[in-house]
CHARMM-style PDB file with segment names, atoms N, HN, CA, C and O in Angstrom:
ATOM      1  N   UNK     1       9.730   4.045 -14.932  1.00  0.00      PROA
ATOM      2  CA  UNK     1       9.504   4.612 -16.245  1.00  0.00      PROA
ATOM      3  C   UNK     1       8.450   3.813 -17.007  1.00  0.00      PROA
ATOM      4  O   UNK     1       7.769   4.353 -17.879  1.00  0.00      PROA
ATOM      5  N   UNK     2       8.268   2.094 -16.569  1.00  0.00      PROA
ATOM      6  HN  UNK     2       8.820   1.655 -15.860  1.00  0.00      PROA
ATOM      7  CA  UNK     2       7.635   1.521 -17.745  1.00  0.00      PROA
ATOM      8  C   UNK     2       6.067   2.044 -16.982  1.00  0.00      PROA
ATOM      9  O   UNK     2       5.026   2.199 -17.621  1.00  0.00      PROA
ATOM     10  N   UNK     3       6.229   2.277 -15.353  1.00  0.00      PROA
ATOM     11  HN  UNK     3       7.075   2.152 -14.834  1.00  0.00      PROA
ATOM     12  CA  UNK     3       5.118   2.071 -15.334  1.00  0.00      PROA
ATOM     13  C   UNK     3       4.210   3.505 -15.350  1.00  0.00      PROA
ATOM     14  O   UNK     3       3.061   3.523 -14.908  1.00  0.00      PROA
ATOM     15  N   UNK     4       4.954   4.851 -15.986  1.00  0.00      PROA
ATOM     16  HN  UNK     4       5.887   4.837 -16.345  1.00  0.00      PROA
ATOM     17  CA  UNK     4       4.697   5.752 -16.298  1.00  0.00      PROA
ATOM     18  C   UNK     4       3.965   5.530 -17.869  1.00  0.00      PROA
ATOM     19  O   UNK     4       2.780   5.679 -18.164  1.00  0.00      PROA
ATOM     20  N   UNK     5       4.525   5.330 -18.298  1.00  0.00      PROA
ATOM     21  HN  UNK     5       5.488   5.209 -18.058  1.00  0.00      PROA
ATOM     22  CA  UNK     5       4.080   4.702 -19.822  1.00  0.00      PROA
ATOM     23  C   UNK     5       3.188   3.737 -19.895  1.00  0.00      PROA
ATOM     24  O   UNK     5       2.745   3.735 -21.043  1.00  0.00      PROA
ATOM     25  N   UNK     6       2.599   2.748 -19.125  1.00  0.00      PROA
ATOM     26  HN  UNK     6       2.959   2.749 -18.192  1.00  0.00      PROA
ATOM     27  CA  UNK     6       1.656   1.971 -18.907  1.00  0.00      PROA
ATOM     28  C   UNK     6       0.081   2.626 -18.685  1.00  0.00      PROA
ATOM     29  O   UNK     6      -0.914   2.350 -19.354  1.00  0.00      PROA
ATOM     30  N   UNK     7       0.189   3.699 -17.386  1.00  0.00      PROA
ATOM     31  HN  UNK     7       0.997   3.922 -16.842  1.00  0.00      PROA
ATOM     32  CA  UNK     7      -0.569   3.912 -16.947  1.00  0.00      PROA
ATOM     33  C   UNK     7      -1.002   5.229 -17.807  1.00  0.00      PROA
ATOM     34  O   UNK     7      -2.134   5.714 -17.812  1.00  0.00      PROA
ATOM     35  N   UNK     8      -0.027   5.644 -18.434  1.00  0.00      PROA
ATOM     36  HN  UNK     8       0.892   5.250 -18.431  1.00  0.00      PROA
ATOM     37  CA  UNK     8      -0.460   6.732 -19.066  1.00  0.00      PROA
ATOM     38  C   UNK     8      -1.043   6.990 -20.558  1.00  0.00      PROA
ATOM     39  O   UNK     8      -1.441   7.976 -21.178  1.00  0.00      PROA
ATOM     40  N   UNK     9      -0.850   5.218 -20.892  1.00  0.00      PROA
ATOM     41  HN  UNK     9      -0.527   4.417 -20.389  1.00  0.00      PROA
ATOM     42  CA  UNK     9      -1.683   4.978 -22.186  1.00  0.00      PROA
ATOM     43  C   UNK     9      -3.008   4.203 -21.482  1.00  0.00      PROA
ATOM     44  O   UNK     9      -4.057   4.250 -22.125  1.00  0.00      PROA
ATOM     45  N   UNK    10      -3.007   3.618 -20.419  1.00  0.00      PROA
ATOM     46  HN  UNK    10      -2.155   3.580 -19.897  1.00  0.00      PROA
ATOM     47  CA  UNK    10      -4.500   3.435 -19.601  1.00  0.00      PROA
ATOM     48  C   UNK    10      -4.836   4.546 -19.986  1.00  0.00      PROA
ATOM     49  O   UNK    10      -5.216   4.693 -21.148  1.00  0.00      PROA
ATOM     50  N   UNK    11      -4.787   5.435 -19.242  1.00  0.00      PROA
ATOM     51  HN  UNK    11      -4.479   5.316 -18.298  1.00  0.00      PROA
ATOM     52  CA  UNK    11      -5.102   6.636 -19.030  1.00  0.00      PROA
ATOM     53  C   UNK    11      -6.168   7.159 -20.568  1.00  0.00      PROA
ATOM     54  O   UNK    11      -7.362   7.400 -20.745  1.00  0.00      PROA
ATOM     55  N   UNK    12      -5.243   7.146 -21.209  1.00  0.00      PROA
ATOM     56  HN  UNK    12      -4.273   6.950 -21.065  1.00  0.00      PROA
ATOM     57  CA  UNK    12      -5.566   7.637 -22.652  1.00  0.00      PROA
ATOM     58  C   UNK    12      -6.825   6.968 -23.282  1.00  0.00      PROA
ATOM     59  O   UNK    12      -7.868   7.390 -23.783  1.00  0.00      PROA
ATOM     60  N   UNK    13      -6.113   5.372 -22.969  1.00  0.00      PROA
ATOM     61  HN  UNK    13      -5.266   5.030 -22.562  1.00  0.00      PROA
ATOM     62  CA  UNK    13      -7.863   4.701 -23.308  1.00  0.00      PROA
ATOM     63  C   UNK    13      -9.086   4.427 -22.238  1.00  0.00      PROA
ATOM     64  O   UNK    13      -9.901   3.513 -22.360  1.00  0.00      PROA
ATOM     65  N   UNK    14      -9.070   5.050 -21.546  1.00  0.00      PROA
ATOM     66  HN  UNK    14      -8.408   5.793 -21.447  1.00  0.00      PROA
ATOM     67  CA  UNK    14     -10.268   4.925 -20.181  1.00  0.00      PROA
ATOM     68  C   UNK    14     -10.935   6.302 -21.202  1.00  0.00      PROA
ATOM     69  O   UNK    14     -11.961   6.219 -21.878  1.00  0.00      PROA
ATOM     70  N   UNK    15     -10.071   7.492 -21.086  1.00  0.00      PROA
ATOM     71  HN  UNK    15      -9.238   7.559 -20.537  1.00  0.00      PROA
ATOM     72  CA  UNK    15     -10.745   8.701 -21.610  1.00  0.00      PROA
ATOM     73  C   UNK    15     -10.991   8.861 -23.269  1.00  0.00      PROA
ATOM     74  O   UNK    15     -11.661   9.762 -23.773  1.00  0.00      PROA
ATOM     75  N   UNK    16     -10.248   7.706 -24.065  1.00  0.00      PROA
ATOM     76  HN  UNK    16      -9.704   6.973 -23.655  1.00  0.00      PROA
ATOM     77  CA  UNK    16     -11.110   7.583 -25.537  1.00  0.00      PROA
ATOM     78  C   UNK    16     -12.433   6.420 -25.213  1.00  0.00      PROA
ATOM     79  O   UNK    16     -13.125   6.438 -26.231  1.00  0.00      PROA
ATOM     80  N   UNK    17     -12.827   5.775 -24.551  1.00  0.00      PROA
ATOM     81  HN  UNK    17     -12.265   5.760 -23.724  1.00  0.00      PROA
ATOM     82  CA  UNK    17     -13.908   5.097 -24.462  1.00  0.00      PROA
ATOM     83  C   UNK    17     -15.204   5.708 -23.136  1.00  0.00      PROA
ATOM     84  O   UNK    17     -16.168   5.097 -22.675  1.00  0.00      PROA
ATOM     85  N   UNK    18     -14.678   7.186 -22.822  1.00  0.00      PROA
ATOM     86  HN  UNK    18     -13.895   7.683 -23.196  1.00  0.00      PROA
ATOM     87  CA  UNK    18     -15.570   7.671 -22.488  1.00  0.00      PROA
ATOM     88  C   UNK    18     -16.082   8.537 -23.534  1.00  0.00      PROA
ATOM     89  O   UNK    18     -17.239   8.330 -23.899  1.00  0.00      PROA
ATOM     90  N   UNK    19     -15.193   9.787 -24.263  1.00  0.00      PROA
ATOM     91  HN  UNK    19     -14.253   9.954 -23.967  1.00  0.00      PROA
ATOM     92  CA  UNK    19     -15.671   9.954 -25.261  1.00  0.00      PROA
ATOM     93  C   UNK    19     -16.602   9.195 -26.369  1.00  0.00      PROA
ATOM     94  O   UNK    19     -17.545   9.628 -27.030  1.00  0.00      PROA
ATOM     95  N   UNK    20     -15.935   7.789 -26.326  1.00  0.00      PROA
ATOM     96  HN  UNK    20     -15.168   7.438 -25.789  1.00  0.00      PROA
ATOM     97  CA  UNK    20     -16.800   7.254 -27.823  1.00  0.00      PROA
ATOM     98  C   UNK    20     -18.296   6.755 -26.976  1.00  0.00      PROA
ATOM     99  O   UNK    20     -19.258   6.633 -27.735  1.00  0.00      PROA
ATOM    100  N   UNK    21     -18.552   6.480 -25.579  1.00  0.00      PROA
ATOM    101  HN  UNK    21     -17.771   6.579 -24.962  1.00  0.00      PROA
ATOM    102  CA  UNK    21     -19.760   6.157 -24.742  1.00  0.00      PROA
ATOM    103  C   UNK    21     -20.550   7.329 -25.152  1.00  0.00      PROA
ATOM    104  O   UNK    21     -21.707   7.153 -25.534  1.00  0.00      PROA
ATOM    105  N   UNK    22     -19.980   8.636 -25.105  1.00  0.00      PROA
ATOM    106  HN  UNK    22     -19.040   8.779 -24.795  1.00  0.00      PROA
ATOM    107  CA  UNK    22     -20.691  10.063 -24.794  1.00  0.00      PROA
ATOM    108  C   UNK    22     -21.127  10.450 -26.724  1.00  0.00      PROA
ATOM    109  O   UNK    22     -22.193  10.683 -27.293  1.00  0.00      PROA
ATOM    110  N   UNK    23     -20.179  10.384 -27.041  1.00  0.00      PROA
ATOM    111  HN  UNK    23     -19.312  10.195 -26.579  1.00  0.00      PROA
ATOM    112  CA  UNK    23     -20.152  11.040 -28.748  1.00  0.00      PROA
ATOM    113  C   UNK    23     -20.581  10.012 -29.914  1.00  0.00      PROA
ATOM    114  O   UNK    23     -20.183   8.870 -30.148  1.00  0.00      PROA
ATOM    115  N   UNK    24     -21.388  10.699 -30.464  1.00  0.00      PROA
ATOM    116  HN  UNK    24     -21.711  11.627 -30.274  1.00  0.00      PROA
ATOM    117  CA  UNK    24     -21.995   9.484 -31.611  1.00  0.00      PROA
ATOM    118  C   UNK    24     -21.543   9.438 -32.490  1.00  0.00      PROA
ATOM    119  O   UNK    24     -21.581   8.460 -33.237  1.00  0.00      PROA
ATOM    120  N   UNK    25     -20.918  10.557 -32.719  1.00  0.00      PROA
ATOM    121  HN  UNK    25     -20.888  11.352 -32.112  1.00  0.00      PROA
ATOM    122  CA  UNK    25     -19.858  10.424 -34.391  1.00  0.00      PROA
ATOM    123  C   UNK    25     -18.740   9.726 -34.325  1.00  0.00      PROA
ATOM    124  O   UNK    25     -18.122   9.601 -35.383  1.00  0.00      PROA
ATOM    125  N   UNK    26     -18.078   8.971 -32.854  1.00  0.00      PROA
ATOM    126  HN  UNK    26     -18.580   9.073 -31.995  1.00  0.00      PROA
ATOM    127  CA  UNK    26     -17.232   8.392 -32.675  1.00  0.00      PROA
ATOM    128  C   UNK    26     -17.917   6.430 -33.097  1.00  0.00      PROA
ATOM    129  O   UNK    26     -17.408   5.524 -33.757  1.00  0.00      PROA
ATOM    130  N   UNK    27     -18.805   6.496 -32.568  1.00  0.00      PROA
ATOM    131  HN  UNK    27     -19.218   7.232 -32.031  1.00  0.00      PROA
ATOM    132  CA  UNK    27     -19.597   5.293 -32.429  1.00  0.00      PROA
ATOM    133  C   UNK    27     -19.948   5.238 -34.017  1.00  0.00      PROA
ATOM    134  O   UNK    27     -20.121   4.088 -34.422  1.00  0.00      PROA
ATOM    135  N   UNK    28     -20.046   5.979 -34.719  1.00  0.00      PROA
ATOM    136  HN  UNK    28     -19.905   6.913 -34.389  1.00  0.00      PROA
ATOM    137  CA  UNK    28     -20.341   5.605 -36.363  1.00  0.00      PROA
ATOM    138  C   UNK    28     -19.184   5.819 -36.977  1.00  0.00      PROA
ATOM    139  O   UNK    28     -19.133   5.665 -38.197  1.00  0.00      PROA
ATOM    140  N   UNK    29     -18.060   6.209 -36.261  1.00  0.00      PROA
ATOM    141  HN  UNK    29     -18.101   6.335 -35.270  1.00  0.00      PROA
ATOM    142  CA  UNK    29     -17.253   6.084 -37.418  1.00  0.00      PROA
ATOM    143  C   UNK    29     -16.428   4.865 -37.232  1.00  0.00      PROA
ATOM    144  O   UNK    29     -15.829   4.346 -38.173  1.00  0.00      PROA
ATOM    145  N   UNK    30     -16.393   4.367 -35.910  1.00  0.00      PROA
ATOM    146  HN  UNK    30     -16.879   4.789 -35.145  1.00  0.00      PROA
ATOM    147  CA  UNK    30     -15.929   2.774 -35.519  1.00  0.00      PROA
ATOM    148  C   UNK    30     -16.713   1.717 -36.816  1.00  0.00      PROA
ATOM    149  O   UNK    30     -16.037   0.960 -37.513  1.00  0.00      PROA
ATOM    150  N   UNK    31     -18.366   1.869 -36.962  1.00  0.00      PROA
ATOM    151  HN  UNK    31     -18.915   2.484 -36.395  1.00  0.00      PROA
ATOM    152  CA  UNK    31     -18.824   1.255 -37.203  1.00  0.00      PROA
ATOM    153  C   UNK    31     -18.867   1.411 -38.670  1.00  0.00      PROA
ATOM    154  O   UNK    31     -19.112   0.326 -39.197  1.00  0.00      PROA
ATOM    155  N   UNK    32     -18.723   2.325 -39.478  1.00  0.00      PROA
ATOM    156  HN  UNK    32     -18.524   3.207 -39.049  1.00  0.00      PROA
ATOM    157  CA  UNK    32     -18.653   3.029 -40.860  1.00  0.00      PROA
ATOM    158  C   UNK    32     -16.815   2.174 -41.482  1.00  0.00      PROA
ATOM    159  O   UNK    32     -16.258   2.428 -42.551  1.00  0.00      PROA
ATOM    160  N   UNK    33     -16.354   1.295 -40.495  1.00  0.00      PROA
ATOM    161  HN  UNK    33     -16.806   1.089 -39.627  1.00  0.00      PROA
ATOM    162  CA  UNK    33     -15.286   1.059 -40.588  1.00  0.00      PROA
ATOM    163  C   UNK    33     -14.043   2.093 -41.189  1.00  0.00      PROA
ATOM    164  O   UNK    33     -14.239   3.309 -41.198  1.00  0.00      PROA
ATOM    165  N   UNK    34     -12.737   1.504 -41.694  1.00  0.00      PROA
ATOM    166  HN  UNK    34     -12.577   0.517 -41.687  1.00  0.00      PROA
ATOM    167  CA  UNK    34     -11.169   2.099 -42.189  1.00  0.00      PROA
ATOM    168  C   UNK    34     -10.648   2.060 -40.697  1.00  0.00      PROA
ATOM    169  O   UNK    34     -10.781   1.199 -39.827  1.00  0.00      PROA
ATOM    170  N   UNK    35      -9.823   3.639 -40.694  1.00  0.00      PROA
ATOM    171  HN  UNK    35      -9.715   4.339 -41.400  1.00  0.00      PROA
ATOM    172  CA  UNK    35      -8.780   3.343 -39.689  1.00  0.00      PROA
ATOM    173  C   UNK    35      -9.300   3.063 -37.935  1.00  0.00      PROA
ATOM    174  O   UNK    35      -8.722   2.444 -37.043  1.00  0.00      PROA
ATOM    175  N   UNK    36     -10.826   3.924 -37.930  1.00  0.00      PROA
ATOM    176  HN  UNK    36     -11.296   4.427 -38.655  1.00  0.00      PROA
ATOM    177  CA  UNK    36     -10.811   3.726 -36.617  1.00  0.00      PROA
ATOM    178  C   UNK    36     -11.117   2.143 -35.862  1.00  0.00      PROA
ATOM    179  O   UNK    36     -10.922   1.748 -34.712  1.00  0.00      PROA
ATOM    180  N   UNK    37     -11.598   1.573 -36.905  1.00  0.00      PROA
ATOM    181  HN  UNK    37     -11.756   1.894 -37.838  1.00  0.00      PROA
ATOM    182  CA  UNK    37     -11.845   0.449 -36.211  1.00  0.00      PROA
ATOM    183  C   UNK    37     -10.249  -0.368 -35.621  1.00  0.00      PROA
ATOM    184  O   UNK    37     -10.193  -1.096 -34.630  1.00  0.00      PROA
ATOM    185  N   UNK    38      -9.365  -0.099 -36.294  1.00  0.00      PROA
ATOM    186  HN  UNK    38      -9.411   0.492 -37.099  1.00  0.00      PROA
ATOM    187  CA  UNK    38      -7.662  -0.880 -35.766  1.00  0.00      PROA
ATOM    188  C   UNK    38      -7.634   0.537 -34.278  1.00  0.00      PROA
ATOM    189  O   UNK    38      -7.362   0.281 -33.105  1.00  0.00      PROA
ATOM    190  N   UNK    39      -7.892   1.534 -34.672  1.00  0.00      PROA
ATOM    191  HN  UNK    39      -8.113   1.742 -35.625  1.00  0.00      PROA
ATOM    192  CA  UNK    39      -7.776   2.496 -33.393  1.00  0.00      PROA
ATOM    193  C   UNK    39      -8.492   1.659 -31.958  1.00  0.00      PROA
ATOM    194  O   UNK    39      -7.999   1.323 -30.881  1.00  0.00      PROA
ATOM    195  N   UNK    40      -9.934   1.518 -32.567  1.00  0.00      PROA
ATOM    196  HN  UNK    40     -10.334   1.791 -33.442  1.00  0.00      PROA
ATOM    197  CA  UNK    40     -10.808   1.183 -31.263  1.00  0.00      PROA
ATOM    198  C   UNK    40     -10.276  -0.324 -30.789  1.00  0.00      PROA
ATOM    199  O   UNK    40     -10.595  -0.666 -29.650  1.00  0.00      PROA
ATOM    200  N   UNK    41      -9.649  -1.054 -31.425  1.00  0.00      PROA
ATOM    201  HN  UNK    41      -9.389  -0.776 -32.350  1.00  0.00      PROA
ATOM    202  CA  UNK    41      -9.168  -2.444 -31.208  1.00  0.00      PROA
ATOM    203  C   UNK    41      -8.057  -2.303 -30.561  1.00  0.00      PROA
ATOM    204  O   UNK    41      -7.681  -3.234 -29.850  1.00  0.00      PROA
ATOM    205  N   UNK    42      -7.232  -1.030 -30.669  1.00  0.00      PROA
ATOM    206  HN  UNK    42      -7.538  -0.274 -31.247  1.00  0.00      PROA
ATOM    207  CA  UNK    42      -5.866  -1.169 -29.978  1.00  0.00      PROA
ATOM    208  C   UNK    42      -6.320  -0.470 -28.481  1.00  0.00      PROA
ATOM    209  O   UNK    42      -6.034  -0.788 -27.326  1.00  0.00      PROA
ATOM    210  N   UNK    43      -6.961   0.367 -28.911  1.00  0.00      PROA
ATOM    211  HN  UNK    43      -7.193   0.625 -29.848  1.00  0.00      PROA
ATOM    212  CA  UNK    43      -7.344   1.050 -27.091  1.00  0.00      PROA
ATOM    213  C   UNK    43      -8.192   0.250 -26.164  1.00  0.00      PROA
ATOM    214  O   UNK    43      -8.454   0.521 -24.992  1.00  0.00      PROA
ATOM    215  N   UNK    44      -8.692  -1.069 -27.063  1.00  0.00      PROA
ATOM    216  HN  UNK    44      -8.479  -1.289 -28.015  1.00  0.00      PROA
ATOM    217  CA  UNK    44      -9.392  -2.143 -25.783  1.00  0.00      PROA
ATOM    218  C   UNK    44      -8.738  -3.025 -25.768  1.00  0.00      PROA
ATOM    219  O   UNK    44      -9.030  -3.865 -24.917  1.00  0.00      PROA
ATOM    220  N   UNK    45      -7.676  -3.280 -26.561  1.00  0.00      PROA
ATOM    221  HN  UNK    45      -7.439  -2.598 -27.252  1.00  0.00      PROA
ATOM    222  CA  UNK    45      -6.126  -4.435 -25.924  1.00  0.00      PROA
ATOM    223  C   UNK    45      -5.464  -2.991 -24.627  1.00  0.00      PROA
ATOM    224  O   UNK    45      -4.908  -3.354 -23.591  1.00  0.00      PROA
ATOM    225  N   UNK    46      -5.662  -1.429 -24.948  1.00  0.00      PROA
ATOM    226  HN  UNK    46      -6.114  -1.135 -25.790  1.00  0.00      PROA
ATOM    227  CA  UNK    46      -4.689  -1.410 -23.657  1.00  0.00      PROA
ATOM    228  C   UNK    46      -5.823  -1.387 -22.600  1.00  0.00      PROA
ATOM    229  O   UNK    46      -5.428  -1.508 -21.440  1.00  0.00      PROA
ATOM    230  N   UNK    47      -6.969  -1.273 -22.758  1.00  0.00      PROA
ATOM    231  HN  UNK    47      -7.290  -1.175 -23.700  1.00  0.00      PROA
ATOM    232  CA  UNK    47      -8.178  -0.674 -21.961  1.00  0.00      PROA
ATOM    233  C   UNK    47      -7.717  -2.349 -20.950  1.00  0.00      PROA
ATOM    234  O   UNK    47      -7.260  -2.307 -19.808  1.00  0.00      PROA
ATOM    235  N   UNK    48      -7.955  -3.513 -21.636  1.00  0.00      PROA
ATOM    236  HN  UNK    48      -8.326  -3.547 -22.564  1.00  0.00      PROA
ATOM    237  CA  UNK    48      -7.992  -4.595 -20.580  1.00  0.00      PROA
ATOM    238  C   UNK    48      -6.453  -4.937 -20.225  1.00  0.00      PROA
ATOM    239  O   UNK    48      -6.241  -5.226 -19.048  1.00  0.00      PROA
ATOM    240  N   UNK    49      -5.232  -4.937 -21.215  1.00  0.00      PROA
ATOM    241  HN  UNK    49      -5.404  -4.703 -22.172  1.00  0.00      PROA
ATOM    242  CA  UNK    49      -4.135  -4.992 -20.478  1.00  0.00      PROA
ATOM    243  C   UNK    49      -3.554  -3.901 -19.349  1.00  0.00      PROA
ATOM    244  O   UNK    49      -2.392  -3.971 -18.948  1.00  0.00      PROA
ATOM    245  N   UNK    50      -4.397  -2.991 -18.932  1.00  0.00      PROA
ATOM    246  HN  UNK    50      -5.341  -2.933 -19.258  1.00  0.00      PROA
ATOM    247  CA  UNK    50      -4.404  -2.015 -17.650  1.00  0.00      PROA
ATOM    248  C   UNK    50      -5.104  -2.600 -16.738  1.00  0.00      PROA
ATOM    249  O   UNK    50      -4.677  -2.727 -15.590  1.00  0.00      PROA
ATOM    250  N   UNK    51      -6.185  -3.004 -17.094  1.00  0.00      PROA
ATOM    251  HN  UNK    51      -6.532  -2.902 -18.026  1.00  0.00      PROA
ATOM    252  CA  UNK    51      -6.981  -3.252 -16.259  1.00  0.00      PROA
ATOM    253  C   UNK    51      -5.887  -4.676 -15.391  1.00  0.00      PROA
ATOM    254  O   UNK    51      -5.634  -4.749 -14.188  1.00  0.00      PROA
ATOM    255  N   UNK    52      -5.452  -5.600 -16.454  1.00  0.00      PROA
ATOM    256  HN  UNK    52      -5.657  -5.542 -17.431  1.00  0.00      PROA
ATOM    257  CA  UNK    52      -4.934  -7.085 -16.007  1.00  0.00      PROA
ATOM    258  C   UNK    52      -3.490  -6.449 -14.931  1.00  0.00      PROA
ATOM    259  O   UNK    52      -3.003  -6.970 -13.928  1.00  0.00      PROA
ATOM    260  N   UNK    53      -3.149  -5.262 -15.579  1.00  0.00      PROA
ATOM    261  HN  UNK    53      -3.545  -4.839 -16.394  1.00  0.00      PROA
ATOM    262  CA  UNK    53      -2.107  -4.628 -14.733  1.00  0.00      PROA
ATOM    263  C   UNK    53      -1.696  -4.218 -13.673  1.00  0.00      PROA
ATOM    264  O   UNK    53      -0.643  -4.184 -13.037  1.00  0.00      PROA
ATOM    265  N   UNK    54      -3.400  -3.702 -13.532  1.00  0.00      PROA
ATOM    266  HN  UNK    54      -4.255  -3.730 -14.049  1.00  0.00      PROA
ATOM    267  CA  UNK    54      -3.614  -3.335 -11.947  1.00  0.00      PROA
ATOM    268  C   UNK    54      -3.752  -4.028 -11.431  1.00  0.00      PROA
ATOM    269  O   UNK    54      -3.245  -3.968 -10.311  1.00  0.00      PROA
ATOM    270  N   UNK    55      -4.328  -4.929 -11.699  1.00  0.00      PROA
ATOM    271  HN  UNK    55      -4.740  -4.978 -12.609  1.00  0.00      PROA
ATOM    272  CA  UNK    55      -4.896  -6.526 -10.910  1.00  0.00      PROA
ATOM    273  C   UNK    55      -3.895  -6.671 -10.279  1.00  0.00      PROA
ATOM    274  O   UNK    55      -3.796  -6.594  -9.054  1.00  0.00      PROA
ATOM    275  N   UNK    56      -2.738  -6.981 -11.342  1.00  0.00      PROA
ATOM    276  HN  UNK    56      -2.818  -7.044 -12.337  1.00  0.00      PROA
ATOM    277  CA  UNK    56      -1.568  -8.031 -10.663  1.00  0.00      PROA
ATOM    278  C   UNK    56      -0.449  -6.987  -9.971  1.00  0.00      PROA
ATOM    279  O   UNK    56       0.612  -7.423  -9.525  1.00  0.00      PROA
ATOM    280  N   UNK    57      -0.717  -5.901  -9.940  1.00  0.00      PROA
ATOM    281  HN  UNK    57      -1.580  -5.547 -10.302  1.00  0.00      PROA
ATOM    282  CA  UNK    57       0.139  -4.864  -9.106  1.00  0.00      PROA
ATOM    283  C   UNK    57      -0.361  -4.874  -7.852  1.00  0.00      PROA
ATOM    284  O   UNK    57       0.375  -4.707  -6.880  1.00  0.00      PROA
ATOM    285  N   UNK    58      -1.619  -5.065  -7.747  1.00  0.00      PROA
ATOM    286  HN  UNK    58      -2.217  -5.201  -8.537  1.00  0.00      PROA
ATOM    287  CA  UNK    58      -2.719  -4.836  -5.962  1.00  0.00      PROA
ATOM    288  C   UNK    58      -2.584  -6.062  -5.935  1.00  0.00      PROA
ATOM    289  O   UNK    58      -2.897  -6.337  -4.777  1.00  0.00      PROA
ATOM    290  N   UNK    59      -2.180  -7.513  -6.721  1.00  0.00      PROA
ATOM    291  HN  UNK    59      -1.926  -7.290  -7.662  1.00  0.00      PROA
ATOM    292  CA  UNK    59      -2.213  -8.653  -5.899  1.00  0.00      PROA
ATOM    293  C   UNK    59      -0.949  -8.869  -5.393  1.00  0.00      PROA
ATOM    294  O   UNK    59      -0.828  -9.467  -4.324  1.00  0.00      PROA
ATOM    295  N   UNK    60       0.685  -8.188  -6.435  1.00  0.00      PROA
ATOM    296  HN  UNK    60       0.586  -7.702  -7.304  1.00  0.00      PROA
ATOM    297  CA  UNK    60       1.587  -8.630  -5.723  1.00  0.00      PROA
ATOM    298  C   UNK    60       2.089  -7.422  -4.772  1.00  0.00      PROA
ATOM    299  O   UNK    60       3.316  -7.437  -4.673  1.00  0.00      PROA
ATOM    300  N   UNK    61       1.360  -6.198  -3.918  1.00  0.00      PROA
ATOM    301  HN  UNK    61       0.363  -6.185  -3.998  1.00  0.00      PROA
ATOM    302  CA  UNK    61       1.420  -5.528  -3.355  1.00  0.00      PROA
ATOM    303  C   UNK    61       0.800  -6.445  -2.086  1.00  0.00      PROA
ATOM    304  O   UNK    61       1.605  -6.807  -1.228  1.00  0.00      PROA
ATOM    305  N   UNK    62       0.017  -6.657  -2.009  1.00  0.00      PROA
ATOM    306  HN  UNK    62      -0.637  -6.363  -2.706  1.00  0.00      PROA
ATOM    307  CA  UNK    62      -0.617  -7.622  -1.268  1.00  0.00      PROA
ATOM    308  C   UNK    62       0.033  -9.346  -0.819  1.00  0.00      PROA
ATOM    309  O   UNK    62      -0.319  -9.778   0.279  1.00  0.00      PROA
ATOM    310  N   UNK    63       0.930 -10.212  -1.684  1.00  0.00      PROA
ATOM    311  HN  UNK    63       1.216  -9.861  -2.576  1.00  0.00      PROA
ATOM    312  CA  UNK    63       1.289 -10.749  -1.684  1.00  0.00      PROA
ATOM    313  C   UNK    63       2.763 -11.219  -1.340  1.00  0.00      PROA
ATOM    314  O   UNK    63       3.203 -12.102  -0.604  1.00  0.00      PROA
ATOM    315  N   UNK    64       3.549  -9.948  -2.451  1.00  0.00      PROA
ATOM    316  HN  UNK    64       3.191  -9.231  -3.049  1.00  0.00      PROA
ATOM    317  CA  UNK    64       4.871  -9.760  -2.375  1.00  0.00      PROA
ATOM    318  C   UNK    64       5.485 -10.286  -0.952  1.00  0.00      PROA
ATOM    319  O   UNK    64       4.721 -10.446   0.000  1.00  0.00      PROA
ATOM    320  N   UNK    65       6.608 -10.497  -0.856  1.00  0.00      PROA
ATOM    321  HN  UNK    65       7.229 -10.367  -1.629  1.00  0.00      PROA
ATOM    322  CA  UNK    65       7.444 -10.443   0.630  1.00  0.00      PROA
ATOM    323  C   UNK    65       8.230  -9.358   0.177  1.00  0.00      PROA
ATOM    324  O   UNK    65       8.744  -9.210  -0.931  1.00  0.00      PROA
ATOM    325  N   UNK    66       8.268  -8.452   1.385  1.00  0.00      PROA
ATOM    326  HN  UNK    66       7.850  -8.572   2.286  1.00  0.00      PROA
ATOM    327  CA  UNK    66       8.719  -7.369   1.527  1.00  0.00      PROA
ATOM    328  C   UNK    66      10.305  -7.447   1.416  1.00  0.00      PROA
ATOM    329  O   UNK    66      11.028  -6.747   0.707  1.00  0.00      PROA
ATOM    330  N   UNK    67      10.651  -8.415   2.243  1.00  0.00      PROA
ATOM    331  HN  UNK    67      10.063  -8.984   2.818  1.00  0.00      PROA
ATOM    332  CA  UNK    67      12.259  -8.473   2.415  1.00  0.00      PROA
ATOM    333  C   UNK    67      12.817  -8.247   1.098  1.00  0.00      PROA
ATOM    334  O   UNK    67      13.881  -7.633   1.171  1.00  0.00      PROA
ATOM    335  N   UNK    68      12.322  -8.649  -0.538  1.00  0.00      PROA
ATOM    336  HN  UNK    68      11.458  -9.149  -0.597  1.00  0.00      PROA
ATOM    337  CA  UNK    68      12.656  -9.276  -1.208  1.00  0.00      PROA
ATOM    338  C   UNK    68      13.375  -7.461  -1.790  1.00  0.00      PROA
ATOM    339  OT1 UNK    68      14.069  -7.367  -2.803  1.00  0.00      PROA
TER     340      UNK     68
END
């Protein structure tokens, strides 16, 4: 379950930081500051805590002992 909810707010911020790459009214309104700027700050704490997530899921997939 957690890792339904993990991946599925990845998810969410991979595809708001393609939008704001692609759309310019996203990119000025980050920069025009108020709410979006706490928006764009929380979707690149999950953008890299996914990223650190996967890491350590393919390292202890790789690592793990199976028996366990």
């Amino acid at each position: 379950m957690l890792k339904k909810i993990v991946y599925s707010a990845w998810l969410i911020s991979i595809i708001y930081f393609i939008c704001y790459l692609t759309m310019p009214f996203l990119e000025n309104a980050v920069k025009n500051g108020g709410l979006m700027i706490y928006i764009h700050v929380i979707m690149d704490l999950i953008l890299i805590g996914g990223f650190f997530f996967v890491f350590v899921s393919i390292v202890r997939f790789f690592f793990a002992n199976p028996d366990k």
